[in-house]
PDB file with one MODEL, atoms N, CA, C and O in Angstrom:
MODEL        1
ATOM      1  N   UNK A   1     179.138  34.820  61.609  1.00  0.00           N
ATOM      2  CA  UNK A   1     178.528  34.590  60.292  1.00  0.00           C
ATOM      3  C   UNK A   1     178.247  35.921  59.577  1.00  0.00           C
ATOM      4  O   UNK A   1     178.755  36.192  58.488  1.00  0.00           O
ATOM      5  N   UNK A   2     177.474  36.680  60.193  1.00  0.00           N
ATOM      6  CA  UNK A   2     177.363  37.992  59.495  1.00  0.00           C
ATOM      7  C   UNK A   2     178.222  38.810  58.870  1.00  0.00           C
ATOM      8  O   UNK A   2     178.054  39.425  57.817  1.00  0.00           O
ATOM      9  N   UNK A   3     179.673  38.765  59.982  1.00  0.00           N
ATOM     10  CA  UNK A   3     180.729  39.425  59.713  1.00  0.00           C
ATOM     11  C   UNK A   3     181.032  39.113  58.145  1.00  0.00           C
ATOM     12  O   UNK A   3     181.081  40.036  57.333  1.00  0.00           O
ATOM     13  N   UNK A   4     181.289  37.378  57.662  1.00  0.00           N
ATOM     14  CA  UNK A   4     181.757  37.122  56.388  1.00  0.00           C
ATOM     15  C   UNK A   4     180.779  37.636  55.378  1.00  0.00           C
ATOM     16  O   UNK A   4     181.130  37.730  54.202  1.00  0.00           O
ATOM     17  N   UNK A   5     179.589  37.971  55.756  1.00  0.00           N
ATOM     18  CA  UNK A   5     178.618  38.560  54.559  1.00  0.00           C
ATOM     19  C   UNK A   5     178.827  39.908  54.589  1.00  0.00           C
ATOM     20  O   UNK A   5     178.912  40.405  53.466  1.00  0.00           O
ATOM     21  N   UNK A   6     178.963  40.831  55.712  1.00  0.00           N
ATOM     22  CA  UNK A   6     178.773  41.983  55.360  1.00  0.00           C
ATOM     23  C   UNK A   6     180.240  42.547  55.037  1.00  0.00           C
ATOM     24  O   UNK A   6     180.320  43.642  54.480  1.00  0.00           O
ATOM     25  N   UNK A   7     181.501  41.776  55.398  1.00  0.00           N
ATOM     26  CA  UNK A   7     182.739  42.535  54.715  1.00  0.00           C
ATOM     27  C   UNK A   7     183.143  42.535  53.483  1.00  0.00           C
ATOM     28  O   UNK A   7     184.102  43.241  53.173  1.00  0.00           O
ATOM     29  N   UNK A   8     182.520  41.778  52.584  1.00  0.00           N
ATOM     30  CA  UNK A   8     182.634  42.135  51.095  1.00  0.00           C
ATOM     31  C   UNK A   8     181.672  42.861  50.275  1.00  0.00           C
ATOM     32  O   UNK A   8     181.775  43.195  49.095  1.00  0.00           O
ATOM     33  N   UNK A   9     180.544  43.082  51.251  1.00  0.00           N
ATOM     34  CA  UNK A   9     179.609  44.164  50.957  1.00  0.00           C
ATOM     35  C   UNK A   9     180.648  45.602  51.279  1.00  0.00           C
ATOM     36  O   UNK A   9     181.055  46.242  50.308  1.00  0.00           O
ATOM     37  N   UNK A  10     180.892  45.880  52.195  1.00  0.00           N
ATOM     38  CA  UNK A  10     181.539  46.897  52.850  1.00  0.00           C
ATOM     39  C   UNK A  10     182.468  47.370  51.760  1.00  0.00           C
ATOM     40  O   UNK A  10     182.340  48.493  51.273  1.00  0.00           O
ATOM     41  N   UNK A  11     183.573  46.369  51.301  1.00  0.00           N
ATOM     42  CA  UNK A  11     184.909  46.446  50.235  1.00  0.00           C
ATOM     43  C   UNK A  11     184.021  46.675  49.138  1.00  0.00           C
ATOM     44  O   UNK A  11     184.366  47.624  48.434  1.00  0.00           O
ATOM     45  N   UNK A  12     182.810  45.987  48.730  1.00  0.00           N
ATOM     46  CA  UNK A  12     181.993  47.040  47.698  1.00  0.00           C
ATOM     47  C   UNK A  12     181.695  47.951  47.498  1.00  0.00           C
ATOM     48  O   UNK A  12     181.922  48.541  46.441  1.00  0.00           O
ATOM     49  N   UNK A  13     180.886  48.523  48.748  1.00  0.00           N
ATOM     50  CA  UNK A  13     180.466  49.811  48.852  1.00  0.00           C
ATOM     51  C   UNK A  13     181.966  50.806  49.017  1.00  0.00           C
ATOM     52  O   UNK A  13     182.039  51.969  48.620  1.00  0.00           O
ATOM     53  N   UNK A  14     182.552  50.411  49.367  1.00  0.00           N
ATOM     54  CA  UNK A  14     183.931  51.659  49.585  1.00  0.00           C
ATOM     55  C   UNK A  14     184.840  51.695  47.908  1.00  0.00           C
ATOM     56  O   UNK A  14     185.563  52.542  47.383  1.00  0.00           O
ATOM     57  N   UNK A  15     184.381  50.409  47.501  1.00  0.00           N
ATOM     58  CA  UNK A  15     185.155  50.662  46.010  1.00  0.00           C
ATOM     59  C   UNK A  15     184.330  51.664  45.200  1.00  0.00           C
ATOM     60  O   UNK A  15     184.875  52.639  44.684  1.00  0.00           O
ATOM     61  N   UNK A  16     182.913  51.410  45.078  1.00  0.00           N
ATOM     62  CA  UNK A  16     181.945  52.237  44.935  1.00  0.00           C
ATOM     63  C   UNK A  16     182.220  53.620  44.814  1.00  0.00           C
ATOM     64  O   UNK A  16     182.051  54.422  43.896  1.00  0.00           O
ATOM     65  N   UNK A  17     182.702  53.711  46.002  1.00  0.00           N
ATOM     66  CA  UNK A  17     182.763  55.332  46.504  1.00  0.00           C
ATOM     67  C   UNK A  17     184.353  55.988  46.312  1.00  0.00           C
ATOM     68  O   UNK A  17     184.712  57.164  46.364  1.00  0.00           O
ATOM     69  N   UNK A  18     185.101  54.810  46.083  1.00  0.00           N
ATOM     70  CA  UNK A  18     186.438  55.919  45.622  1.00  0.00           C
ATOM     71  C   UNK A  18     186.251  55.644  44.209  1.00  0.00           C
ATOM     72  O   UNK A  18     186.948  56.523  43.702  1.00  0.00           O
ATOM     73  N   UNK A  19     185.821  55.072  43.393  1.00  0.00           N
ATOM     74  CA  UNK A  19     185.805  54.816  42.132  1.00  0.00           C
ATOM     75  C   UNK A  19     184.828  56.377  42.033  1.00  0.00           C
ATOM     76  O   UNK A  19     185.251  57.270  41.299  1.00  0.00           O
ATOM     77  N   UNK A  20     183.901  56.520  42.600  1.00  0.00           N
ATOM     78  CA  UNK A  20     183.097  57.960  42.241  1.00  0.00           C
ATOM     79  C   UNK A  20     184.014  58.820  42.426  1.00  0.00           C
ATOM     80  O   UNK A  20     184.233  59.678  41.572  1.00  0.00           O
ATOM     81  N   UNK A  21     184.515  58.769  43.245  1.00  0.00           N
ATOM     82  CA  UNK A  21     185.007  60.243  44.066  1.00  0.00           C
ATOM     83  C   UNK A  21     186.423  60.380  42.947  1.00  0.00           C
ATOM     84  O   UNK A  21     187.040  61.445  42.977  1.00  0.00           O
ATOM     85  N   UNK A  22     186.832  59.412  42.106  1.00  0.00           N
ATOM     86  CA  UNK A  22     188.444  59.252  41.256  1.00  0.00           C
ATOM     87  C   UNK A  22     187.564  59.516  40.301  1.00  0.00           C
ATOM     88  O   UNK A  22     188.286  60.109  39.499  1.00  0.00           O
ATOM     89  N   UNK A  23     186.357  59.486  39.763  1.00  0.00           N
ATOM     90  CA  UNK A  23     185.759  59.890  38.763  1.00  0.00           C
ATOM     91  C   UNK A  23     185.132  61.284  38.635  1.00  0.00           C
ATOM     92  O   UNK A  23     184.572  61.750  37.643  1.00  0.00           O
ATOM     93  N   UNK A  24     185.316  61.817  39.740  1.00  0.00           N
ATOM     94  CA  UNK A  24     185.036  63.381  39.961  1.00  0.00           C
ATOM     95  C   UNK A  24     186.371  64.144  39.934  1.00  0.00           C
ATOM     96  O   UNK A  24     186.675  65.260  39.513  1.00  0.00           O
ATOM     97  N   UNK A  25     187.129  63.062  40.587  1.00  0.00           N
ATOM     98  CA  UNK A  25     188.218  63.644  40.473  1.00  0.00           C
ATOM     99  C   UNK A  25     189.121  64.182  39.102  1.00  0.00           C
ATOM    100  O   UNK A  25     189.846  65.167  38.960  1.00  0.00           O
ATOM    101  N   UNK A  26     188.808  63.287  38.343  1.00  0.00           N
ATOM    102  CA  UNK A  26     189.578  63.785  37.042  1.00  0.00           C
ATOM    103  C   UNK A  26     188.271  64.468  36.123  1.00  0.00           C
ATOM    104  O   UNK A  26     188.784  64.963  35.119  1.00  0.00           O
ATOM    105  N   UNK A  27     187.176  64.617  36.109  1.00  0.00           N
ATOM    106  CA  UNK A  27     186.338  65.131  35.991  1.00  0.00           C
ATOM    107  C   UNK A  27     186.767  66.907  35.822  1.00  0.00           C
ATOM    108  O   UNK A  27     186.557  67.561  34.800  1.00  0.00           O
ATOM    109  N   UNK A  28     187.384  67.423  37.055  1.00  0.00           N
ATOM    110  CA  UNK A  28     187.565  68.319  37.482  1.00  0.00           C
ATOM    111  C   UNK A  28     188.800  68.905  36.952  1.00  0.00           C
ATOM    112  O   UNK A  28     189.121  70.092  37.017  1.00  0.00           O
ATOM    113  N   UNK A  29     189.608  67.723  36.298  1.00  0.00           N
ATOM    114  CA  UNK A  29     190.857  68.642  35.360  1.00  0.00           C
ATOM    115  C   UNK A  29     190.727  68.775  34.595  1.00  0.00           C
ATOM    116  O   UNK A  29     190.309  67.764  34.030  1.00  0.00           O
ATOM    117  N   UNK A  30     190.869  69.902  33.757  1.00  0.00           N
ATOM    118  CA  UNK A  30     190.644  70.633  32.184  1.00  0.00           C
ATOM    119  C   UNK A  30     191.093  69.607  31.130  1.00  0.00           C
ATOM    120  O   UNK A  30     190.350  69.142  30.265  1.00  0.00           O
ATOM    121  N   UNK A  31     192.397  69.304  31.299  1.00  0.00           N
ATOM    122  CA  UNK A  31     193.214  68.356  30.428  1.00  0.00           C
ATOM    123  C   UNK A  31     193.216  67.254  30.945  1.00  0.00           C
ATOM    124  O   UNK A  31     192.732  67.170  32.074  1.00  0.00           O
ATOM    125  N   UNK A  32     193.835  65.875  30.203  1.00  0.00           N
ATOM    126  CA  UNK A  32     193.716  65.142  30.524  1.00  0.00           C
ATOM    127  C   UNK A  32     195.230  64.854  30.978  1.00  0.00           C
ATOM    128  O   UNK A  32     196.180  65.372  30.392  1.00  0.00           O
ATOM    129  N   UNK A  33     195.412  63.781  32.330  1.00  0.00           N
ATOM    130  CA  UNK A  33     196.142  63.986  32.839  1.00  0.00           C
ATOM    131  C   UNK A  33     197.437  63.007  31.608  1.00  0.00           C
ATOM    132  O   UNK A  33     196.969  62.295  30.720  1.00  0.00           O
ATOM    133  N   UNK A  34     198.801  63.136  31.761  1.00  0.00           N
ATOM    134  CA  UNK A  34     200.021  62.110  30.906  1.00  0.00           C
ATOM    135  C   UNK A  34     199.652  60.800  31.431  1.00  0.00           C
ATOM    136  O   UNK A  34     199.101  60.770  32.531  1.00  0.00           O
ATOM    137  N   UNK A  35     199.822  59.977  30.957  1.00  0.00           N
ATOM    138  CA  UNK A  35     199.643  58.239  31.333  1.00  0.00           C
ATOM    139  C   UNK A  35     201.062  58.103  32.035  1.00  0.00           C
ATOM    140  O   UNK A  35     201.000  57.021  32.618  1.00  0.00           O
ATOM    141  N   UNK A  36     202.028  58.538  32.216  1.00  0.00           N
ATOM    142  CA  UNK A  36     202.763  58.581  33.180  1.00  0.00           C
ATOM    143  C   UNK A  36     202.197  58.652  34.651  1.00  0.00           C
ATOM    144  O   UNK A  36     202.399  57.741  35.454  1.00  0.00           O
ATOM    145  N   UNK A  37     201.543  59.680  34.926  1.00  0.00           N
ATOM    146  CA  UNK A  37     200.863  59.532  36.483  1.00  0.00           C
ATOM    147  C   UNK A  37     200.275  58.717  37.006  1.00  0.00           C
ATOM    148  O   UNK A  37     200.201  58.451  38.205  1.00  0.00           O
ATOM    149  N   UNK A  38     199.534  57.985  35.628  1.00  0.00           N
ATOM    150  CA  UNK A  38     198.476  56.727  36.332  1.00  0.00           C
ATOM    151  C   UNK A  38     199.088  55.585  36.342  1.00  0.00           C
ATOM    152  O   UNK A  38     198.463  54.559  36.612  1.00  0.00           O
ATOM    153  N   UNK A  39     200.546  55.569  36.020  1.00  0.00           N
ATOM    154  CA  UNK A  39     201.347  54.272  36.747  1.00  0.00           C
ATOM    155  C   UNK A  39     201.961  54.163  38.026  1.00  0.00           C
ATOM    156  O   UNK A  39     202.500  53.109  38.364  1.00  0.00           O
TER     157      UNK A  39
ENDMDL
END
């Protein structure tokens, strides 16, 4: 039972954290990157 509650907590918290970390990430480039890359 627990398992089904806490693994979409988990896939939250980790989206959480690459969504920050992709938001630091481009943060950190001067320019903005071509919309080519983000396909």
């Amino acid at each position: 039972m627990m398992g089904k509650i806490l693994a979409p907590l988990k896939e939250g918290a980790l989206a959480k954290l690459s969504c920050r970390l992709f938001a630091q990430l481009l943060r950190s480039y001067p320019e903005p990157l071509p919309s080519q890359a983000a396909e």
